[in-house]
Backbone as ProteinMPNN parsed JSONL, in Angstrom:
{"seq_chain_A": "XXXXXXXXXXXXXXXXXXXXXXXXXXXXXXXXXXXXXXXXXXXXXXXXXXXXXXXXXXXXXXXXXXXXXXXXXXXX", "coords_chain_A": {"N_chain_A": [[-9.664, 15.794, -20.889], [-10.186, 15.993, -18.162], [-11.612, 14.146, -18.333], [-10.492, 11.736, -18.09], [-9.189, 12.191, -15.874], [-10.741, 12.031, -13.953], [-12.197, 9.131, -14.206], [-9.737, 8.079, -13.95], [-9.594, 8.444, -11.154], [-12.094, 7.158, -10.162], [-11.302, 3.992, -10.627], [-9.183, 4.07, -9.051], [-10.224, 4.237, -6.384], [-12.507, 2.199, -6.304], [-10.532, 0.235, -6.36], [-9.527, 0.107, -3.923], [-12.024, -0.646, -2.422], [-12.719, -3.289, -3.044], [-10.421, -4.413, -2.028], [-10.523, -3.816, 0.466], [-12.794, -5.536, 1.109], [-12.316, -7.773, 0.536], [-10.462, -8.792, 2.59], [-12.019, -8.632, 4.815], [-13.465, -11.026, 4.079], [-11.723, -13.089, 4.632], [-10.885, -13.347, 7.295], [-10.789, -14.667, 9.777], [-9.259, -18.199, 10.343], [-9.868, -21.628, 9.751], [-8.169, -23.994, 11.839], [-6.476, -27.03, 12.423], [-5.175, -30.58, 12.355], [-5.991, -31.408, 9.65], [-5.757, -29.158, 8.331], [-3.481, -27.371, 8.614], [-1.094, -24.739, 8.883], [-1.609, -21.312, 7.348], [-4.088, -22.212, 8.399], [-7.737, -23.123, 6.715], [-8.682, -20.641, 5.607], [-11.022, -18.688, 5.021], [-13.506, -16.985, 6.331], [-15.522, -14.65, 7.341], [-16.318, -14.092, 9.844], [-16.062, -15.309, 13.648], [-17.342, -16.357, 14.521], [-18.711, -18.156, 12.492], [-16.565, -19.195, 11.836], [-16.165, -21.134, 13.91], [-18.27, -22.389, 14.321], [-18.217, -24.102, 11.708], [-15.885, -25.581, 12.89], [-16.848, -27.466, 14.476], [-17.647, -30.316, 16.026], [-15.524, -31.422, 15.591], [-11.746, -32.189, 15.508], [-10.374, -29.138, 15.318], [-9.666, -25.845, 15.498], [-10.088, -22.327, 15.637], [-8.614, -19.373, 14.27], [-7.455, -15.769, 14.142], [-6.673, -14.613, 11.44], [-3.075, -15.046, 10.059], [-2.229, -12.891, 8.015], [-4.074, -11.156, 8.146], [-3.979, -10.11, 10.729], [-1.13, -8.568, 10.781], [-1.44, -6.967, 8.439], [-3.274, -5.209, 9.477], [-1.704, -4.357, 11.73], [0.784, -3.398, 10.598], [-0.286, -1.23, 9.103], [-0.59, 1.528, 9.392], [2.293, 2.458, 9.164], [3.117, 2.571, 6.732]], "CA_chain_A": [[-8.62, 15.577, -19.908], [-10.982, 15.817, -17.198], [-13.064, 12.907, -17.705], [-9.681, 10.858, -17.906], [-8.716, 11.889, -14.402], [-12.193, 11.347, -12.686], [-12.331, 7.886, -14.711], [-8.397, 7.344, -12.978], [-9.954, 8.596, -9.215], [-12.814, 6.127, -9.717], [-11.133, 3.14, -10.771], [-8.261, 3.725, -7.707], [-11.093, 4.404, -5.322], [-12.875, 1.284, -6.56], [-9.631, -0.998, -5.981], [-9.396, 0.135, -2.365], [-13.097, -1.088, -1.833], [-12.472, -4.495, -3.425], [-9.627, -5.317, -1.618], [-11.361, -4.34, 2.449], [-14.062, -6.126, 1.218], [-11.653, -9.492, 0.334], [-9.489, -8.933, 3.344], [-12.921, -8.786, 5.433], [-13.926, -11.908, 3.943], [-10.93, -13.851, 5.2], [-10.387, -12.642, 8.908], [-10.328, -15.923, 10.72], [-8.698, -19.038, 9.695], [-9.861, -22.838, 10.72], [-6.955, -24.871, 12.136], [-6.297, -27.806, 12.268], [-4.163, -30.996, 11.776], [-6.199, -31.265, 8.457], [-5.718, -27.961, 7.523], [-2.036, -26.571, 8.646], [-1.184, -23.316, 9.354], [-2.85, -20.738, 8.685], [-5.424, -23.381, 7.629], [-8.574, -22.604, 5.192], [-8.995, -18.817, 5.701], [-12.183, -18.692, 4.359], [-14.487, -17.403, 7.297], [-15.727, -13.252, 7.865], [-16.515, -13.575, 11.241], [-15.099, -16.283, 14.456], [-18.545, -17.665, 14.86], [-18.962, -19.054, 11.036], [-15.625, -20.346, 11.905], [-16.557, -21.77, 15.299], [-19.535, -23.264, 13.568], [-17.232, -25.41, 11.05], [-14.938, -26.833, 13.549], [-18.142, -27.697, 15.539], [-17.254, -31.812, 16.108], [-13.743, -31.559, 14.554], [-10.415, -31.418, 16.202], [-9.889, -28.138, 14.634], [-10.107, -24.27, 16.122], [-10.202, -20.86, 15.065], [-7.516, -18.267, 15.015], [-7.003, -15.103, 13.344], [-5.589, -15.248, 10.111], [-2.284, -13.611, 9.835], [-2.522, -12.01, 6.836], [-4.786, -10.049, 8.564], [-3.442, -9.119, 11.676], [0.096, -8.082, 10.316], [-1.954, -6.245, 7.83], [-3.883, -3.759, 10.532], [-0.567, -4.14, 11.985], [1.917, -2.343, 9.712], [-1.213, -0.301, 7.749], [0.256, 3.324, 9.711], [3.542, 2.357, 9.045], [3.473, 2.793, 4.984]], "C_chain_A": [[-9.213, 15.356, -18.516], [-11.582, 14.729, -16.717], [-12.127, 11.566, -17.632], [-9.271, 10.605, -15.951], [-9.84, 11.407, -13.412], [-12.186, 10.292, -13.2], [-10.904, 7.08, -13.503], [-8.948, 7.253, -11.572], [-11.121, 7.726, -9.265], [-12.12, 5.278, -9.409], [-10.278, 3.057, -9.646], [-9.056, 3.43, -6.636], [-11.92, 2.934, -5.209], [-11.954, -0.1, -6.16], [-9.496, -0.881, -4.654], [-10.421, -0.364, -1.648], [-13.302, -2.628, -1.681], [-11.457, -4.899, -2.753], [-9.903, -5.381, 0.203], [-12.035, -5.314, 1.892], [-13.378, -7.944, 1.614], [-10.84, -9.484, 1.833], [-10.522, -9.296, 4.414], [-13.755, -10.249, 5.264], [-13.123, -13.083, 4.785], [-10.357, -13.686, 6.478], [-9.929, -13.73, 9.478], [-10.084, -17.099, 9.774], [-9.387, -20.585, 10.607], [-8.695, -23.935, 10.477], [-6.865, -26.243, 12.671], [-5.228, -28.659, 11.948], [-4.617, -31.331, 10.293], [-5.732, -30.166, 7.641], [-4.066, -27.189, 7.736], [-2.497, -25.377, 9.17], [-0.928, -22.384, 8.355], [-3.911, -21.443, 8.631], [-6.604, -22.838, 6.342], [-8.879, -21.308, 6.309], [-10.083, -18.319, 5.341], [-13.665, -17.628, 5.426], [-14.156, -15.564, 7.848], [-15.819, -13.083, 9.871], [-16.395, -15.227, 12.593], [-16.31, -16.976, 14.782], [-18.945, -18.292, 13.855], [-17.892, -20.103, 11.397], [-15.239, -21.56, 12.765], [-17.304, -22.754, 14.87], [-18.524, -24.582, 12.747], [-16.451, -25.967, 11.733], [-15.873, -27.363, 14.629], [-18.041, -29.279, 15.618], [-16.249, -32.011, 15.649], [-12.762, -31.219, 15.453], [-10.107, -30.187, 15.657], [-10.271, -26.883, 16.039], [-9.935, -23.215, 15.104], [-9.151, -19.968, 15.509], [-7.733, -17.594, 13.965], [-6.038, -15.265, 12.167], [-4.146, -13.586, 10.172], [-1.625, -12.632, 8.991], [-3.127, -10.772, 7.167], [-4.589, -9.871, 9.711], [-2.134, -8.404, 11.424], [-0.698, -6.989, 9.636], [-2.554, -5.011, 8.45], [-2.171, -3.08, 11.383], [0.469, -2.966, 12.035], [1.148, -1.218, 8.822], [-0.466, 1.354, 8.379], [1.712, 3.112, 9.811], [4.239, 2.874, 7.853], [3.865, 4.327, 4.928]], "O_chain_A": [[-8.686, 14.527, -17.773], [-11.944, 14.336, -15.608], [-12.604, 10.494, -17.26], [-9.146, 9.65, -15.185], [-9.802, 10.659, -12.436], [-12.123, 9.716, -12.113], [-10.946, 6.143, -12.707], [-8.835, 6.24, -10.882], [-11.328, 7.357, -8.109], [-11.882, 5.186, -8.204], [-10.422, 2.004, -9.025], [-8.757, 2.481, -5.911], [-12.018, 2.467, -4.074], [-12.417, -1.174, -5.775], [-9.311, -1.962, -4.095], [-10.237, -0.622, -0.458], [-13.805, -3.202, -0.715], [-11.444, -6.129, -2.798], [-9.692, -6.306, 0.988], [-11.683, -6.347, 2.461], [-13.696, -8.829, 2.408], [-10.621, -10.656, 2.141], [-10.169, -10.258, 5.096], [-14.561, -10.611, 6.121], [-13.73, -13.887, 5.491], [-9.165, -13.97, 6.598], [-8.726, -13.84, 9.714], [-10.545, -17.112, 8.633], [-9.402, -20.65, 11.837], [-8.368, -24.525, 9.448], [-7.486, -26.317, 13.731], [-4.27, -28.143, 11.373], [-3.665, -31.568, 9.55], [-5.379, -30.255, 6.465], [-3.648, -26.454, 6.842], [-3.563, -24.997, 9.653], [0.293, -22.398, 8.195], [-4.883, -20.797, 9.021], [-6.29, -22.282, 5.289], [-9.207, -21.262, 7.495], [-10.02, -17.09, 5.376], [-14.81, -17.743, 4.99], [-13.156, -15.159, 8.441], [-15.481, -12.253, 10.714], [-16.775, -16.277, 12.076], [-16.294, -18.1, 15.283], [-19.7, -19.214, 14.164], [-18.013, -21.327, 11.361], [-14.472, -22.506, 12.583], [-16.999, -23.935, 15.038], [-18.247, -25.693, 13.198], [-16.118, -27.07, 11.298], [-15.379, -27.665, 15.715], [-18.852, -29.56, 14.736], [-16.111, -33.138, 15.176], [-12.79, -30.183, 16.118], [-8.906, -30.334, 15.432], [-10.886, -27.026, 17.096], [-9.671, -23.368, 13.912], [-8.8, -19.767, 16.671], [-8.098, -18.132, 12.92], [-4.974, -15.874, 12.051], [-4.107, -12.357, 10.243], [-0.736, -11.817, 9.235], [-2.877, -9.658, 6.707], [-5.433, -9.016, 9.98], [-2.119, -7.359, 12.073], [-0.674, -5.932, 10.266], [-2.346, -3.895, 7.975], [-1.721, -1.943, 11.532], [0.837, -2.116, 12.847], [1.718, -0.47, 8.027], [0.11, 2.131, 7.617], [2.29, 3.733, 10.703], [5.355, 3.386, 7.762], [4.178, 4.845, 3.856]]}, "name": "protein", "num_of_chains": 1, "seq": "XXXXXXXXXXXXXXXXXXXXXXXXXXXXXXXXXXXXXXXXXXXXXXXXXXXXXXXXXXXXXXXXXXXXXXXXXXXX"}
């Protein structure tokens, strides 16, 4: 019975790591009239994403997936 519940408190503990990690992957968004809004989301940190619109009409904004998300997180 034991080794069921420490098996359950990994695997929860484990989904909470996997999903910062993905939410950390997608922070900033590059925008564009190619891309819409929020555009490709793809991009950890605003200077990768700076970098790709580097000769492109495009910019960089926060994605808002992830500001709503820090947002409302002490709200639940």
């Amino acid at each position: 019975m034991k080794y069921r519940v420490l098996m359950a408190a990994v695997a929860i503990a484990a989904s909470f790591g996997s999903s910062t990690a993905a939410m950390a992957q997608d922070r900033y968004c590059l925008q564009g009239r190619i891309w819409g809004y929020p555009g490709n989301c793809q991009f950890a940190s605003y200077a990768q994403c700076m970098a790709s619109a580097s000769g492109t009409n495009a910019s960089c904004g926060i994605n808002p997936r992830y500001a709503y998300a820090r947002r409302y997180r002490g709200y639940r």
